[in-house]
PDB file of the backbone (N, CA, C, O) and the ligand in Angstrom, with CONECT records:
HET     ZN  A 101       1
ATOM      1  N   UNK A   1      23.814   7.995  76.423  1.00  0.00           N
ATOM      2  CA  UNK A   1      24.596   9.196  76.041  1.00  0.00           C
ATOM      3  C   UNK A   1      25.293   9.832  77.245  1.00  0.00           C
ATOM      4  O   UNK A   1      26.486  10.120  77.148  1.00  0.00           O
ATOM      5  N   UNK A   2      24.462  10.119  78.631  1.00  0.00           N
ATOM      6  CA  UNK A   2      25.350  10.114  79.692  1.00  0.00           C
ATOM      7  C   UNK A   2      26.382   9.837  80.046  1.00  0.00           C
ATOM      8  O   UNK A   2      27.477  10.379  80.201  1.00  0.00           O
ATOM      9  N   UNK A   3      25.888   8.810  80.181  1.00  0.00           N
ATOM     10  CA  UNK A   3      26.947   7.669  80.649  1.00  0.00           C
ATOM     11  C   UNK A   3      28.843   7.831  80.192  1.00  0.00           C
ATOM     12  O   UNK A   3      29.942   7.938  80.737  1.00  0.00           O
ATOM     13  N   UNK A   4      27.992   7.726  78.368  1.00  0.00           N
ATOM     14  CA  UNK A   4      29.064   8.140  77.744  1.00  0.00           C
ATOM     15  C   UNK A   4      30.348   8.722  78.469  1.00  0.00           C
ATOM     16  O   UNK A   4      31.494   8.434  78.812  1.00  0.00           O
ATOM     17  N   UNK A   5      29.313   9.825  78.478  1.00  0.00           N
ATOM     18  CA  UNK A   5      30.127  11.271  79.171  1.00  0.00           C
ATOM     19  C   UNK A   5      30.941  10.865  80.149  1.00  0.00           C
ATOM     20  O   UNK A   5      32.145  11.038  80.333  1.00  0.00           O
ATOM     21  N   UNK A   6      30.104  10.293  80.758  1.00  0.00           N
ATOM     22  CA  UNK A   6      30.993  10.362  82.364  1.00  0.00           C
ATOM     23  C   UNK A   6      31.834   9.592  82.247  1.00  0.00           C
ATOM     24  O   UNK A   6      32.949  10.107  82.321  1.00  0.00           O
ATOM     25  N   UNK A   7      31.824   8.280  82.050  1.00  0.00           N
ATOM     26  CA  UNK A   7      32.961   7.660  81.528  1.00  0.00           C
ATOM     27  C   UNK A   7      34.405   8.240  80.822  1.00  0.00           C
ATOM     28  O   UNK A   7      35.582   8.035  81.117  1.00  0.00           O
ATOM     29  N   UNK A   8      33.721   9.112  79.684  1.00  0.00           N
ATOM     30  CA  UNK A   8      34.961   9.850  79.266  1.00  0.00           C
ATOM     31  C   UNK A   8      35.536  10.651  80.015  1.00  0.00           C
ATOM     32  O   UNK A   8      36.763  10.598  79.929  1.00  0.00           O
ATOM     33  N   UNK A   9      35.054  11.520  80.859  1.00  0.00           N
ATOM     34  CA  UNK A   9      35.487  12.188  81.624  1.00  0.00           C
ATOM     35  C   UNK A   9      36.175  11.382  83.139  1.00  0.00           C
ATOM     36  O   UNK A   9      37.273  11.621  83.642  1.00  0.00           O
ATOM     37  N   UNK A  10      35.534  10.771  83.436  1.00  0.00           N
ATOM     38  CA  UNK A  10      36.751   9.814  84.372  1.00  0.00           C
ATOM     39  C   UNK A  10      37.781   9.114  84.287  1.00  0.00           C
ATOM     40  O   UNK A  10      38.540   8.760  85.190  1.00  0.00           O
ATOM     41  N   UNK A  11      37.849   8.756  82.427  1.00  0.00           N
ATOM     42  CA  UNK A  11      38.980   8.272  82.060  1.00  0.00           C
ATOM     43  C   UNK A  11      39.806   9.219  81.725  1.00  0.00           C
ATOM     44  O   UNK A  11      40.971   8.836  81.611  1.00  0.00           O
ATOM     45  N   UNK A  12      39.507  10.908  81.423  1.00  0.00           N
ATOM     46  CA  UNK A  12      40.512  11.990  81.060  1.00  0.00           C
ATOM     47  C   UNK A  12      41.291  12.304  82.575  1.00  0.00           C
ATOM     48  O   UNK A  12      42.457  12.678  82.700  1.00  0.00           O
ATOM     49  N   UNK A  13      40.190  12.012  83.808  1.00  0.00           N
ATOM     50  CA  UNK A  13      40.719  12.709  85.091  1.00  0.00           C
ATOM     51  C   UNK A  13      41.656  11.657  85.423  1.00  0.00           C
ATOM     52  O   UNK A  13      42.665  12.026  86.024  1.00  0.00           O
ATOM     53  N   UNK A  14      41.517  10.219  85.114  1.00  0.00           N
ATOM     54  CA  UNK A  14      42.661   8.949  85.497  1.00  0.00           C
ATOM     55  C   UNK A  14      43.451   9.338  84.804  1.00  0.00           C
ATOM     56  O   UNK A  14      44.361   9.526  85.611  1.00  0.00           O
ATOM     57  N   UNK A  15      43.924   9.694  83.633  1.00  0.00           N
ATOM     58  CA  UNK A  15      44.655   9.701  82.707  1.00  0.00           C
ATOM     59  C   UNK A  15      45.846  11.115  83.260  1.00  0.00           C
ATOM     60  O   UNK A  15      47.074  11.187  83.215  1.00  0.00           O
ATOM     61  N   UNK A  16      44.874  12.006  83.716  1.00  0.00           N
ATOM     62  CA  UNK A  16      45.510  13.322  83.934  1.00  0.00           C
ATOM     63  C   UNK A  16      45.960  12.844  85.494  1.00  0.00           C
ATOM     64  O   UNK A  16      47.108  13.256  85.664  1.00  0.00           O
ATOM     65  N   UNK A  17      45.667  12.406  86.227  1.00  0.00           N
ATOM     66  CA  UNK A  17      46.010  12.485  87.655  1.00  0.00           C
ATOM     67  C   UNK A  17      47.470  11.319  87.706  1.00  0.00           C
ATOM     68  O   UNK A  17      48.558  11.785  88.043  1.00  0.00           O
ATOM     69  N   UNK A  18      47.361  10.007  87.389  1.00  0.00           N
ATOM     70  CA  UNK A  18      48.348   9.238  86.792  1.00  0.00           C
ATOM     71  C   UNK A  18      49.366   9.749  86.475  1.00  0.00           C
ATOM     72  O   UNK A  18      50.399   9.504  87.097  1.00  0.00           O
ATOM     73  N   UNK A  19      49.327  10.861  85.086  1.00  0.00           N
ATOM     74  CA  UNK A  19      50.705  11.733  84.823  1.00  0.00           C
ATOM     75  C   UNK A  19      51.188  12.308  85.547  1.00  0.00           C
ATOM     76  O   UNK A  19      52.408  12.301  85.712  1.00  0.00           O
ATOM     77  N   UNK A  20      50.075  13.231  86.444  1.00  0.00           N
ATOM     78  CA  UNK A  20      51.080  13.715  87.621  1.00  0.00           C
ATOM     79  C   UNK A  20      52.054  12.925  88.793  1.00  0.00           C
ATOM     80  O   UNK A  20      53.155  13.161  89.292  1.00  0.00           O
ATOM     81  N   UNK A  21      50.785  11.609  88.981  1.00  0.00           N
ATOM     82  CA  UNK A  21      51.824  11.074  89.703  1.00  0.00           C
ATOM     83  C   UNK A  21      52.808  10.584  89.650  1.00  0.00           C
ATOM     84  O   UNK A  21      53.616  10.442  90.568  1.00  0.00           O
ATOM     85  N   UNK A  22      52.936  10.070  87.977  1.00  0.00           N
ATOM     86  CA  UNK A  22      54.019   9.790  87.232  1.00  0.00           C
ATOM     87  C   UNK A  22      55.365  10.646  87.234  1.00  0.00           C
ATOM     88  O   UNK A  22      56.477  10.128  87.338  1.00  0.00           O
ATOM     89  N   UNK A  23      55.157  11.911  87.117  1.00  0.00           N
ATOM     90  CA  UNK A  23      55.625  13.081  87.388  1.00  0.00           C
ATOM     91  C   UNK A  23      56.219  13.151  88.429  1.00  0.00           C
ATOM     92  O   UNK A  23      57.382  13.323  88.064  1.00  0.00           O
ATOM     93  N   UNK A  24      56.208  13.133  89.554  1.00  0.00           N
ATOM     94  CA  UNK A  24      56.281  13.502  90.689  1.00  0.00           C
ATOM     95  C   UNK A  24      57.273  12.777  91.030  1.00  0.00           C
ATOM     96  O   UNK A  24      58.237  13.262  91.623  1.00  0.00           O
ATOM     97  N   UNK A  25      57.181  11.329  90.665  1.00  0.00           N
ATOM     98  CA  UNK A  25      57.467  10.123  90.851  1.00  0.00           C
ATOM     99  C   UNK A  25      59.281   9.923  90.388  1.00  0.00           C
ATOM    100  O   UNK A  25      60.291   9.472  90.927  1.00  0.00           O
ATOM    101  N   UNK A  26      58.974  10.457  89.287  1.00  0.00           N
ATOM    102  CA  UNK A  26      60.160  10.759  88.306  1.00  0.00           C
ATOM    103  C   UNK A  26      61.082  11.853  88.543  1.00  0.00           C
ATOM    104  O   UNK A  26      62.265  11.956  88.220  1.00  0.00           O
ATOM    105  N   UNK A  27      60.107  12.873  89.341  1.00  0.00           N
ATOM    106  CA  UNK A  27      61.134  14.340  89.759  1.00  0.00           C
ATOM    107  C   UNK A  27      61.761  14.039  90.983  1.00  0.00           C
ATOM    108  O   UNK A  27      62.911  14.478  90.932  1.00  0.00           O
ATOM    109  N   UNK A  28      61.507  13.435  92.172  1.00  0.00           N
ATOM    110  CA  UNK A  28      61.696  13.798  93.279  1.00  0.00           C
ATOM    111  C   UNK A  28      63.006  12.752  93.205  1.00  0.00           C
ATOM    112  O   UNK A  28      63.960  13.278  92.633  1.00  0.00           O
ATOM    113  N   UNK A  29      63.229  11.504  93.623  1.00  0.00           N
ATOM    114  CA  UNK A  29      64.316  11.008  94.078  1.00  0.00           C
ATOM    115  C   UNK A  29      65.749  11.350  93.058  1.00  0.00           C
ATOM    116  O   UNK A  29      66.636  10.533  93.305  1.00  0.00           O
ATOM    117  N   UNK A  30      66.025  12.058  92.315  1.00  0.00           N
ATOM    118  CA  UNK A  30      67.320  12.276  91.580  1.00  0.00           C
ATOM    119  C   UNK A  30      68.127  13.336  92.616  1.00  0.00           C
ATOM    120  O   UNK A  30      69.341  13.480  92.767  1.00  0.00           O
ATOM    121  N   UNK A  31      66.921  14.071  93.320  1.00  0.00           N
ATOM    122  CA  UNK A  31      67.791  15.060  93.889  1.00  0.00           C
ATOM    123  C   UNK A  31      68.217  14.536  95.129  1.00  0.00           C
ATOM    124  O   UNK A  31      69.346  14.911  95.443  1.00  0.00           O
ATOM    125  N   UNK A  32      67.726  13.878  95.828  1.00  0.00           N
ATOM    126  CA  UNK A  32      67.650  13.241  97.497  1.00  0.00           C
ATOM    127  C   UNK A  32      68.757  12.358  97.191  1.00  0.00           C
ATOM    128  O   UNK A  32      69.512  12.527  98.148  1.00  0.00           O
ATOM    129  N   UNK A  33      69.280  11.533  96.431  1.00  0.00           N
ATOM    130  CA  UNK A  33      69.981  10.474  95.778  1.00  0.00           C
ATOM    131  C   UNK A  33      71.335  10.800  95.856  1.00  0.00           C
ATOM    132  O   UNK A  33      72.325  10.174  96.234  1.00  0.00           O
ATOM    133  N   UNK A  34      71.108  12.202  95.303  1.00  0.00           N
ATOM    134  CA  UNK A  34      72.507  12.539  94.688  1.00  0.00           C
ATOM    135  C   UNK A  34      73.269  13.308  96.005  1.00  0.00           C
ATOM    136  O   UNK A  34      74.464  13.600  95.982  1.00  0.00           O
ATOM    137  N   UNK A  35      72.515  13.541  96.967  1.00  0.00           N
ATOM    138  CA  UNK A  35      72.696  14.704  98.007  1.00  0.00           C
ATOM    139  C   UNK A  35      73.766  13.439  99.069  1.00  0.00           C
ATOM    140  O   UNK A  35      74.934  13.592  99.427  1.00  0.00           O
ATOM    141  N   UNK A  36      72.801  12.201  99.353  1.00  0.00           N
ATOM    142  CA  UNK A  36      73.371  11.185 100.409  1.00  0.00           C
ATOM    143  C   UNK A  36      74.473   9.760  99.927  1.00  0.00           C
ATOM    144  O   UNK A  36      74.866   8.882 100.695  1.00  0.00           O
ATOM    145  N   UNK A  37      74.877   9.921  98.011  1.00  0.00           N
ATOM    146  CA  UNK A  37      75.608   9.255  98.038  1.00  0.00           C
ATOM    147  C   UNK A  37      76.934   9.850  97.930  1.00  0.00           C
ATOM    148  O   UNK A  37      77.937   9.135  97.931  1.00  0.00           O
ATOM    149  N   UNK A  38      77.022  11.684  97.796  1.00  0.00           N
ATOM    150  CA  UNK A  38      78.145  12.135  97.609  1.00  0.00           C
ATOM    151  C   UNK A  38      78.789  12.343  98.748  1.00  0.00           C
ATOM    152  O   UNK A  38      78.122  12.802  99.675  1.00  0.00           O
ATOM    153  N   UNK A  39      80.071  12.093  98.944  1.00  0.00           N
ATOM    154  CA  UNK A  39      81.285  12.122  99.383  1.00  0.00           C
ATOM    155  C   UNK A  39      81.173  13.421 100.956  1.00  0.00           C
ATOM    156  O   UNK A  39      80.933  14.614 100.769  1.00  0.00           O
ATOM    157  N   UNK A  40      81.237  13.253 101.350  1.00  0.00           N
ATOM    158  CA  UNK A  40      81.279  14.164 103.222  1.00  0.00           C
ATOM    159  C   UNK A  40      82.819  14.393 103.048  1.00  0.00           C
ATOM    160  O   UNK A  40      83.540  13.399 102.961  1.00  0.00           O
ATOM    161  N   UNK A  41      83.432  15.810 102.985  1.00  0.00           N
ATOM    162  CA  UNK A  41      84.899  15.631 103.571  1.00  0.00           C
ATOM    163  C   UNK A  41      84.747  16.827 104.842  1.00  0.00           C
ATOM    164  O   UNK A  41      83.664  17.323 105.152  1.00  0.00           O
ATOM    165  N   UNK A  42      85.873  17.123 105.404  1.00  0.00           N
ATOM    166  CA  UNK A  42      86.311  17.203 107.118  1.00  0.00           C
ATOM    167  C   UNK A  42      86.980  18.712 106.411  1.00  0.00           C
ATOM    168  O   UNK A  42      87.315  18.568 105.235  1.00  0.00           O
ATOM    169  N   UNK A  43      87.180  19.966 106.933  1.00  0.00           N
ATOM    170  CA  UNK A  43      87.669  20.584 106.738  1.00  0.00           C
ATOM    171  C   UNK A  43      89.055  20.764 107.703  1.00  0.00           C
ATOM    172  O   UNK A  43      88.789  20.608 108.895  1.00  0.00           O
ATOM    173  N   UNK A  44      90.338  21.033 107.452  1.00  0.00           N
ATOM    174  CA  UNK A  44      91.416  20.717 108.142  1.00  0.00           C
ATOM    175  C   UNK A  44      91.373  21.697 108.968  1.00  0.00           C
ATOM    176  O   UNK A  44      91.778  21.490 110.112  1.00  0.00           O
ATOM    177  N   UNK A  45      90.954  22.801 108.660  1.00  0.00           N
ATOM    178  CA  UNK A  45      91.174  23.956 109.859  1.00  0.00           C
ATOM    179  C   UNK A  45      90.084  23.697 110.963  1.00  0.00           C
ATOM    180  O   UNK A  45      90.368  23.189 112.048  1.00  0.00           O
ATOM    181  N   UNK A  46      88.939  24.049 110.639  1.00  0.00           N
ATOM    182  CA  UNK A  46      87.570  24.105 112.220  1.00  0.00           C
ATOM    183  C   UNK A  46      86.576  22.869 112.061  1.00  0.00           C
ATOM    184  O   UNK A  46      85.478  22.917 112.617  1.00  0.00           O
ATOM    185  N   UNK A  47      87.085  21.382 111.045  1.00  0.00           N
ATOM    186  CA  UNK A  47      86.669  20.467 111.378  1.00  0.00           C
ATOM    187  C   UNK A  47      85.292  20.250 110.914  1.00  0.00           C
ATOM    188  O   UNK A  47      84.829  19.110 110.919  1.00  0.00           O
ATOM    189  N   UNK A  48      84.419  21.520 110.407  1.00  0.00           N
ATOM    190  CA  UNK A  48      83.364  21.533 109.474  1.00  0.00           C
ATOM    191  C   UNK A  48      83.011  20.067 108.507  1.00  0.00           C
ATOM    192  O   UNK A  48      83.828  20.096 107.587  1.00  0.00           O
ATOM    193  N   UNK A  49      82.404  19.213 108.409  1.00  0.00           N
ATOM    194  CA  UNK A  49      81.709  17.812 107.467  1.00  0.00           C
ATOM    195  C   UNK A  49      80.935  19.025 106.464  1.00  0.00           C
ATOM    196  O   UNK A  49      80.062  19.748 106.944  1.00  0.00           O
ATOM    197  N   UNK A  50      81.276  19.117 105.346  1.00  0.00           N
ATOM    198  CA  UNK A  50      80.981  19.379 103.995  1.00  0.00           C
ATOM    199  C   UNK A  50      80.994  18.756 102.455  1.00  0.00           C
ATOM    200  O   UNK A  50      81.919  18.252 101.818  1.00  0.00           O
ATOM    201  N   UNK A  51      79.880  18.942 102.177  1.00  0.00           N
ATOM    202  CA  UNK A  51      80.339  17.780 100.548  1.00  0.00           C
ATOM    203  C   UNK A  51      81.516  17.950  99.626  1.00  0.00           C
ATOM    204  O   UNK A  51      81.919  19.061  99.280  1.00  0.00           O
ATOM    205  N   UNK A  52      81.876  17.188  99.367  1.00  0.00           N
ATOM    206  CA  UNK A  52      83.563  17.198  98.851  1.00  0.00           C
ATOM    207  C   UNK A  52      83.882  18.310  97.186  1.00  0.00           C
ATOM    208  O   UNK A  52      84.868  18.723  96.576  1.00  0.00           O
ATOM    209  N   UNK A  53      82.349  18.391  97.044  1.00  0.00           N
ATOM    210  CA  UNK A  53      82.247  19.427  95.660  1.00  0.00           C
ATOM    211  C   UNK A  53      82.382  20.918  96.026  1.00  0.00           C
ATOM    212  O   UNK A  53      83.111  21.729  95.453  1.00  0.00           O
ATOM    213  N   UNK A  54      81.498  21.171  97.157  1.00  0.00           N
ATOM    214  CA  UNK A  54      81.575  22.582  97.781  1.00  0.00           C
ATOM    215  C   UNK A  54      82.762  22.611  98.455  1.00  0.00           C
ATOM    216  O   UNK A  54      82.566  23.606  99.153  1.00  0.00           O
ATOM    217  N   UNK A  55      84.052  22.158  98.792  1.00  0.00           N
ATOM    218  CA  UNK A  55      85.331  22.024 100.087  1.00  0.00           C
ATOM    219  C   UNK A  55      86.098  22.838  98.825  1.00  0.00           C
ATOM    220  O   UNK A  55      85.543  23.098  97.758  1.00  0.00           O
ATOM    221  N   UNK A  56      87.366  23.157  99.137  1.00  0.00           N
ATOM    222  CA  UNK A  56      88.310  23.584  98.630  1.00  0.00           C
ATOM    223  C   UNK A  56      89.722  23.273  98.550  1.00  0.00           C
ATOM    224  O   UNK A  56      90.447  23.876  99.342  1.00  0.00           O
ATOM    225  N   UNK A  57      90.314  22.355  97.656  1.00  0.00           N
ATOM    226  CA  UNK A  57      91.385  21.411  98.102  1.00  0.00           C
ATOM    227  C   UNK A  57      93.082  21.705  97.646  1.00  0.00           C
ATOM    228  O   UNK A  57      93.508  22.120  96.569  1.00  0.00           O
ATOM    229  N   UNK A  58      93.716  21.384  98.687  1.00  0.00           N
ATOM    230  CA  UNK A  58      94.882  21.614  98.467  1.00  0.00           C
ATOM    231  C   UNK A  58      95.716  21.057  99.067  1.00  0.00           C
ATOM    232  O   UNK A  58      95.261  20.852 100.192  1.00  0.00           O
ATOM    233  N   UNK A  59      97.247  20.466  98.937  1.00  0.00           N
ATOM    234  CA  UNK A  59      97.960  19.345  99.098  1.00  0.00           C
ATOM    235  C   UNK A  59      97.258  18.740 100.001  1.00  0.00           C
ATOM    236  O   UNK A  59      97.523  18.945 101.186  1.00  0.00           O
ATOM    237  N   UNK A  60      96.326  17.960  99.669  1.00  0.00           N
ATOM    238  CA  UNK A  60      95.200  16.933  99.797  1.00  0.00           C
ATOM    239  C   UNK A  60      94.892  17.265 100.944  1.00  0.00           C
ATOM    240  O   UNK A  60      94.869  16.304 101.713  1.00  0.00           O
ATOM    241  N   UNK A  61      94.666  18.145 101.353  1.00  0.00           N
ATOM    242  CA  UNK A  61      93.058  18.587 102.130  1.00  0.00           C
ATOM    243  C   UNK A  61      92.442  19.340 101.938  1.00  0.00           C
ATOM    244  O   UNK A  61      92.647  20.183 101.064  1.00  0.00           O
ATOM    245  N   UNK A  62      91.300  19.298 102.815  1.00  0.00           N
ATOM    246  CA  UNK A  62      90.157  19.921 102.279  1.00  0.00           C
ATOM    247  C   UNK A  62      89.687  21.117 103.124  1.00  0.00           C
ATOM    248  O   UNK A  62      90.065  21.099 104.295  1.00  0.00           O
ATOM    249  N   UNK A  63      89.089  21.934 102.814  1.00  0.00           N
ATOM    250  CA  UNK A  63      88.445  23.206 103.611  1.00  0.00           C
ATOM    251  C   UNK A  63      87.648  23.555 103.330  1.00  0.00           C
ATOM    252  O   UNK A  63      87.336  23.293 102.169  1.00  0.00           O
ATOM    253  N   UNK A  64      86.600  24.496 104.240  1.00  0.00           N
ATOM    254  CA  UNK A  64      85.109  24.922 103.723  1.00  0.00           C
ATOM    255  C   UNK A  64      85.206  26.250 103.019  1.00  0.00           C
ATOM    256  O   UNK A  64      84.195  26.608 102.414  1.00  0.00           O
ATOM    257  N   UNK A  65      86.264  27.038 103.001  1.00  0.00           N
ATOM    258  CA  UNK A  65      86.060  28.451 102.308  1.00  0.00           C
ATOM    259  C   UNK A  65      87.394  28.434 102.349  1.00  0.00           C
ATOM    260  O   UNK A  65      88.105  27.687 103.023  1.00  0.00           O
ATOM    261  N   UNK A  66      87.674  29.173 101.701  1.00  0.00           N
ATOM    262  CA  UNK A  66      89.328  30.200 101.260  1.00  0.00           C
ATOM    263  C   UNK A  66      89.880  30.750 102.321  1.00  0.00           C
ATOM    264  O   UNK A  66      91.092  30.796 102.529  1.00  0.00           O
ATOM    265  N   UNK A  67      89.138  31.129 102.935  1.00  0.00           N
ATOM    266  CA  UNK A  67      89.716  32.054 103.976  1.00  0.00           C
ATOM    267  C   UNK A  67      90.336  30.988 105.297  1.00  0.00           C
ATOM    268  O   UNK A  67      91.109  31.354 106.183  1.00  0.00           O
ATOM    269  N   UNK A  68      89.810  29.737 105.144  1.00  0.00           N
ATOM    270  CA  UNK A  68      90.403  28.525 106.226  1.00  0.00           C
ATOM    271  C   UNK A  68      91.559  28.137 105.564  1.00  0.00           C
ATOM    272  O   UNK A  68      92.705  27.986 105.989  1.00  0.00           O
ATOM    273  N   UNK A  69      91.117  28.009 104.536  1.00  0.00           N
ATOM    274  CA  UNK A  69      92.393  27.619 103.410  1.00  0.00           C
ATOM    275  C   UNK A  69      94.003  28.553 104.175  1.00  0.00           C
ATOM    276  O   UNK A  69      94.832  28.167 104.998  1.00  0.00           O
ATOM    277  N   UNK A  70      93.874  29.711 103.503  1.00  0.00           N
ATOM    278  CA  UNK A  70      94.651  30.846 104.361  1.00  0.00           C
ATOM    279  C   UNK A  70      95.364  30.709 105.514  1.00  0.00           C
ATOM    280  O   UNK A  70      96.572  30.766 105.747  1.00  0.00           O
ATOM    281  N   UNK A  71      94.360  30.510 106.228  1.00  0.00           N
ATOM    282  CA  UNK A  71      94.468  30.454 108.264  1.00  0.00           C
ATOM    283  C   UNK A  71      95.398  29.246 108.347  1.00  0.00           C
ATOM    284  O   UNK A  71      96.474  29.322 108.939  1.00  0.00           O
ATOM    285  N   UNK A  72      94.968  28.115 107.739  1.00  0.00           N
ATOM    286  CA  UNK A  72      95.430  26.614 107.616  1.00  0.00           C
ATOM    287  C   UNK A  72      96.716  27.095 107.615  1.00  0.00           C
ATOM    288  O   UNK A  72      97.297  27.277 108.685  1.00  0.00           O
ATOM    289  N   UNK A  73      97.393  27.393 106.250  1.00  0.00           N
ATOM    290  CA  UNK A  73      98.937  27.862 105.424  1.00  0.00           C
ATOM    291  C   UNK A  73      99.638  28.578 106.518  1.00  0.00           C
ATOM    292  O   UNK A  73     100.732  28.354 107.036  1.00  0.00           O
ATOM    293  N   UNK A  74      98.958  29.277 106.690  1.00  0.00           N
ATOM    294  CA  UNK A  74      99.683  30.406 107.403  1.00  0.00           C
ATOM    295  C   UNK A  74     100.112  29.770 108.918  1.00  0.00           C
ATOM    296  O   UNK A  74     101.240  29.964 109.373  1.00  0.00           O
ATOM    297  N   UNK A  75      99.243  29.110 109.533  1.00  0.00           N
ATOM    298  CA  UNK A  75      99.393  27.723 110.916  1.00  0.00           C
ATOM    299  C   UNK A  75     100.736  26.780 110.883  1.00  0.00           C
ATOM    300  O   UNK A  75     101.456  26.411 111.811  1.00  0.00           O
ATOM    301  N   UNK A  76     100.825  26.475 109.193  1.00  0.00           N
ATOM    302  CA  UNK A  76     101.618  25.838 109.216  1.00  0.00           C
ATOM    303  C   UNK A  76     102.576  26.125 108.511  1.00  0.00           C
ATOM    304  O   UNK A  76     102.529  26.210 107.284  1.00  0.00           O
ATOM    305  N   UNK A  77     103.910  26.375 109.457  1.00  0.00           N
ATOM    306  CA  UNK A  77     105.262  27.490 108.478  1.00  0.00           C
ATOM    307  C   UNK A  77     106.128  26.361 107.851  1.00  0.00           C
ATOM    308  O   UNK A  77     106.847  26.761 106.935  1.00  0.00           O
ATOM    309  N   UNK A  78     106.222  24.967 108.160  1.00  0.00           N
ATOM    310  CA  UNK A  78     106.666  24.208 107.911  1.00  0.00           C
ATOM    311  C   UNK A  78     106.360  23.786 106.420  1.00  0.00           C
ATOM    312  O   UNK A  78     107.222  23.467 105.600  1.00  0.00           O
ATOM    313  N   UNK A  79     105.009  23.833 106.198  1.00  0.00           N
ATOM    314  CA  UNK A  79     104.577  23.493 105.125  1.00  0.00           C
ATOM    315  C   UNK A  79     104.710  24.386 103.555  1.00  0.00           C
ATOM    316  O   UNK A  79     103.874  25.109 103.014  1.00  0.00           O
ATOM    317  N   UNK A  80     106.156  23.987 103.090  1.00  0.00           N
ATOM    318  CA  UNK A  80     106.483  25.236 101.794  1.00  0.00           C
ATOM    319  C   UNK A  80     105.910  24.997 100.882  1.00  0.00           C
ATOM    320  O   UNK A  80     105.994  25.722  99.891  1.00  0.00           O
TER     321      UNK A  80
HETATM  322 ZN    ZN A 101      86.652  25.544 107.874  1.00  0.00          ZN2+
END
């Protein structure tokens, strides 16, 4: 009848510890993944390496905030 027990209970703690690692297993690399296959762009004004989702783009370049954006335009009078 012991025995029983313990048995059951070491197969609930395998069962429960497994899921977590299962868990864990399943959570962690989607985010690390997604971080080092996306795209690095150069910001045209101060040269900043930023991911190409966070940059801000315009006649095809890129910048880290609005306000470079600006500085950029304004640098260049040539550019109508
Ligand atoms: Zn910048």
């Amino acid at each position: 009848m012991v025995i029983k027990w313990i048995l059951l209970i070491t197969l609930v703690f395998l069962i429960f510890w497994f899921f977590k690692q299962f868990r864990q297993i399943q959570r962690k690399p989607p985010d690390t993944t997604r971080k080092v296959i996306e795209d690095m762009v150069r910001c045209a004004y101060c040269d900043v390496h930023l991911p190409k989702s966070e940059s801000i783009v315009e006649h095809g370049r890129y910048f880290c905030c609005t306000k470079h954006r600006q500085l950029y335009s304004q640098s260049q009078p040539d550019d109508k």
